[in-house]
KOLFIBA-168352 format. One record per residue (C-alpha): residue in three letters; x, y, z. Coordinates in steps of 0.1 Angstrom, whole numbers, plus 5000, padded with zeros to 4 digits. Example, Ala and Ser with C-alpha at 12.3 -4.5 7.8 and 13.67 -1.06 7.14 Angstrom:
ALA512349555078 SER513749895071 
% end
This chain:
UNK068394121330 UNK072194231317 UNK073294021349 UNK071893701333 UNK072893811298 UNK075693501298 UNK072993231312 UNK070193331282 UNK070193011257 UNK071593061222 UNK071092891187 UNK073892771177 UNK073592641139 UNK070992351143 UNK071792321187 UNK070292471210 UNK072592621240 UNK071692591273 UNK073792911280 UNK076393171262 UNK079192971286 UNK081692791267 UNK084192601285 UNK087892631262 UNK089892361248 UNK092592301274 UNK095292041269 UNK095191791304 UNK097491531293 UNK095891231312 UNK095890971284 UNK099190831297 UNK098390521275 UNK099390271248 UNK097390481220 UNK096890851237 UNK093390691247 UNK090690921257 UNK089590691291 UNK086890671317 UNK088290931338 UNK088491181305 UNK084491131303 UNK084491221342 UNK086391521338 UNK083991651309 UNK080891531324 UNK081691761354 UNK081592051331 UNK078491941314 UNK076692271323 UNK078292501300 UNK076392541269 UNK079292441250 UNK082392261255 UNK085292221230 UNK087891941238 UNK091091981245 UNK093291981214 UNK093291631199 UNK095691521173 UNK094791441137 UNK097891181132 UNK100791081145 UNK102691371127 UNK100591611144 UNK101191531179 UNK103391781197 UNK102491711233 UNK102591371259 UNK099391211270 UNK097091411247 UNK094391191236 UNK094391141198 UNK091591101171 UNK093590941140 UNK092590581154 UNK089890281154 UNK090690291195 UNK091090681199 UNK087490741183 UNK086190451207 UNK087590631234 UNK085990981224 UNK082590751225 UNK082690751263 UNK083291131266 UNK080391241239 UNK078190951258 UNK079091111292 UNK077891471281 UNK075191371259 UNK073791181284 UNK073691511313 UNK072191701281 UNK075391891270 UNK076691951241 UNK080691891231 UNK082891991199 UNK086391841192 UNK089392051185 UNK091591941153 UNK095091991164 UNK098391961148 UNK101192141161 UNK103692181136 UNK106992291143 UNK106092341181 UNK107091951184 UNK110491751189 UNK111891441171 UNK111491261208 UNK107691241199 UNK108391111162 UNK110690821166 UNK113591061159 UNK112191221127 UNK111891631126 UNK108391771130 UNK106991901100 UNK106192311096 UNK105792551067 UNK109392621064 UNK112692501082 UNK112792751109 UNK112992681144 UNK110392851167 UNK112792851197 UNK109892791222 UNK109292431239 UNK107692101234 UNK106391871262 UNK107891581259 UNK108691241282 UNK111491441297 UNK109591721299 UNK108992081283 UNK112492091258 UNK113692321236 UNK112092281198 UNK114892231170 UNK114892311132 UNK111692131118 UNK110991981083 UNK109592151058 UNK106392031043 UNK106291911006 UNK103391960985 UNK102591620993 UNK102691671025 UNK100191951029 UNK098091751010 UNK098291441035 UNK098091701064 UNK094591801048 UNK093291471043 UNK094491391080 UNK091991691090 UNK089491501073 UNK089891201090 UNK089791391122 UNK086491551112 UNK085191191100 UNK086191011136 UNK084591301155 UNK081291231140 UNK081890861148 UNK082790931181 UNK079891101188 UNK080891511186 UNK078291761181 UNK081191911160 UNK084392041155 UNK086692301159 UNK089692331139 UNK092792501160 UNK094092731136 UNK095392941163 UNK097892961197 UNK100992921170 UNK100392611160 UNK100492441122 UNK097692601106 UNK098392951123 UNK102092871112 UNK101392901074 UNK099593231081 UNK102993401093 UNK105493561075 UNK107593491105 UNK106993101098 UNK106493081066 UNK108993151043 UNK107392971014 UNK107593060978 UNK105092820964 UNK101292820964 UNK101092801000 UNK103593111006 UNK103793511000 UNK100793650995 UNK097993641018 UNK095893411000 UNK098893150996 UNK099193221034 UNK095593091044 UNK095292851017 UNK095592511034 UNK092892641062 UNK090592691029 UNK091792361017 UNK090892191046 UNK087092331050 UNK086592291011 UNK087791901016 UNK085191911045 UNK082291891019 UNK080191611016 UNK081991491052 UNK080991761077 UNK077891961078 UNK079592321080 UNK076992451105 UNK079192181129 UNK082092291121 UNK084092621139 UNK087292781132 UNK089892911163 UNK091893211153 UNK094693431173 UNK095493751152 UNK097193921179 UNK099893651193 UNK103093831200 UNK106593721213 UNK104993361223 UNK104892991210 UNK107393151182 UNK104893371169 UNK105693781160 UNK103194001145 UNK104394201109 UNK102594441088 UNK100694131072 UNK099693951102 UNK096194131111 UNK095694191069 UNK095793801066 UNK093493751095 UNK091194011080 UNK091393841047 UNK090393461067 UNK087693631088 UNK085793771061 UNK086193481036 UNK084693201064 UNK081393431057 UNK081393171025 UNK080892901043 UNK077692931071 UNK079992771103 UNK078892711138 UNK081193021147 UNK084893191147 UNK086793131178 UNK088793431183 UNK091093501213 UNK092493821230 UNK095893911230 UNK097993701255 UNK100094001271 UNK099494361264 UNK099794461230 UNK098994841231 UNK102994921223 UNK103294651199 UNK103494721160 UNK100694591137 UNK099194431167 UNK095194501173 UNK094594551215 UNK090894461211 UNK089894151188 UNK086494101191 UNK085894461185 UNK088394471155 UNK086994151138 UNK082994171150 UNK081894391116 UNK083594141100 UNK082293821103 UNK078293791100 UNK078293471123 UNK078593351155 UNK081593461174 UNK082893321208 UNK085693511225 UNK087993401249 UNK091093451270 UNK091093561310 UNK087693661305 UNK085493751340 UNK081793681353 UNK081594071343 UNK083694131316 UNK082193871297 UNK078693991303 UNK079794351291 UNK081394191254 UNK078194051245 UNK075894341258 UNK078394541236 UNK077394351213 UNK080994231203 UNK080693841209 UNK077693631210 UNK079193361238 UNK082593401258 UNK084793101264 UNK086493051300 UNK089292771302 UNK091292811336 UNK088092881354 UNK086492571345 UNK089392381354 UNK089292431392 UNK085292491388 UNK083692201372 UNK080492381383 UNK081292731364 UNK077992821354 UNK076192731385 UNK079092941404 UNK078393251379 UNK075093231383 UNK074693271423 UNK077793511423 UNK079793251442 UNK083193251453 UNK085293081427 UNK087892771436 UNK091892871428 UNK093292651402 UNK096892471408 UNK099092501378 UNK101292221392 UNK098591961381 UNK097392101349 UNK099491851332 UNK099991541356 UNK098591191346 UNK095991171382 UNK092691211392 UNK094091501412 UNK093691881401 UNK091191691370 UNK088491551385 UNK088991611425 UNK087892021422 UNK085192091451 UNK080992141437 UNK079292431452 UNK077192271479 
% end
């Protein structure tokens, strides 16, 4: 039985899960068009995945300040929600069920991909990591810092987001408050050197994520809604861990009890973090007795491995993103202990059909 522990169905809020397999958002980068329009070959790629219980999108952008990244297929837009239609058609129409990631990206941006003007962040530090841009992945610079006013339009953009996702036909959303990006920006003292209501102490840290759920009211049902959190990023996408890092996760976990969501998204430590100050090694197992809902957990994640996190009793469904990239047929793969296809990382971010769509089926 343990063996089949990942294929058992789940309740998910008010959806039922075919399985505890949940493909990751993964940025592809093949809307290479007037309008970052999700397109025919999108719905393709995700229909291909349709067997896992869940799929979140890739990252899509909630405006045009948001975007930090070529070719990623928006959700601000009359045409971008229209586009998302033929990707929720595609899955809903295999039986599968499909979330959309909120994304804004903050200071990991460039001018190139706002007409010239700085990228907005907490504060007016530079990340000194890279943004994928026309000319491909260059340096960040010094980004704006966000007025009041700003936060507040930021917020309502969330809302938008959330609002064009039900349009579009989303089962719900995920807002990406993790991987060093805007939302995980404000939570770090590293990033946020803010004096004002949104900078200091821990609750001014996490106050716009609570701002955006609270502005969700009356829009979103909460049970569709999911938060994606990092605690432990270290030394990437401009992100360092200090003394308040895993406090001010603590303090986000346990106050998203408040507010009955489809589940926390939490991810495992990109590199080893046992010799790292304030880091936590183990992040479902830290943040598990905290959180009294559904918890997914991902990062390089195994057949086995994510088996043994829910039999421990640690997660309740286990995202895999690389794997389903070169195996569209993940769960089928999983489930007869196949052989698993090798992704290539030179196409993760190309325009074409090929290393998207082209990956072999079991037979």
């Amino acid at each position: 039985m343990s063996k089949l522990i990942l294929m058992q169905p789940y309740t998910l809020g008010k959806i039922e899960l075919e399985n505890r397999i949940v493909m990751a958002p993964m940025t592809r980068s093949r809307s290479n068009n007037e309008g970052n329009v999700a397109t025919a070959l999108t719905a393709k790629y995700y229909e291909q995945r349709v067997t896992a219980g869940l799929i979140i999108s890739e990252g899509t952008f909630v405006s045009t300040k948001a975007v930090g990244f070529i070719n990623v297929p928006g959700i601000y837009s009359e045409a971008q929600t229209e586009g998302w239609k033929l990707v929720t058609k595609a899955v809903h129409d295999k039986g599968g069920k499909i979330f959309a990631q909120l994304w804004h990206t903050g200071r990991l941006s460039h001018p190139d991909l706002h007409n010239g003007e700085l990228p907005h962040a907490p504060s007016a530090l530079n990340p000194l990591a890279k943004a994928y841009t026309n000319d491909g992945f260059v340096d960040t610079v010094v980004p704006k810092e966000m007025t009041i006013e700003d936060i507040k339009q930021t917020v309502l953009d969330f809302v938008n987001g959330a609002k064009n996702a039900l349009i579009a036909g989303f089962d719900g959303i995920e807002l990406h408050a993790a991987n060093g990006y805007l939302l995980q920006q404000f939570f770090n003292g590293y990033s946020n050197h803010r004096s004002d209501e949104y900078g200091g102490s821990m609750e001014n840290k996490a106050r716009i994520l609570f701002d955006i759920l609270d502005a969700f009211k009356g829009v979103i049902d909460y049970s569709k809604v999911g938060v994606r959190l990092n605690p432990s990023l270290h030394n990437a996408q401009g992100m360092m861990l200090d003394i308040d890092t895993i406090p001010t996760h603590e303090y986000i976990v346990k106050r998203l009890n408040d507010y009955g969501l489809a589940y926390i998204h939490l991810t495992e430590p990109y590199v080893p973090v046992d010799d790292v100050p304030y880091a936590v090694a183990e992040v479902a197992k830290h943040f598990r007795p905290l959180y009294n809902g559904t918890l997914i957990i991902n990062k390089s994640f195994t057949k086995e491995t994510g088996i043994k996190v829910i039999e421990e009793g640690y997660a309740d469904l286990v995202a895999y993103g690389v794997p389903f990239i070169a195996n569209p047929d993940l769960v089928a793969r999983f489930e007869n202990d196949a052989e698993l296809n090798a992704p290539d990382p030179s196409t993760f971010y190309t325009a074409t059909e090929e290393g998207y769509i082209d990956y072999p089926m079991m037979k």
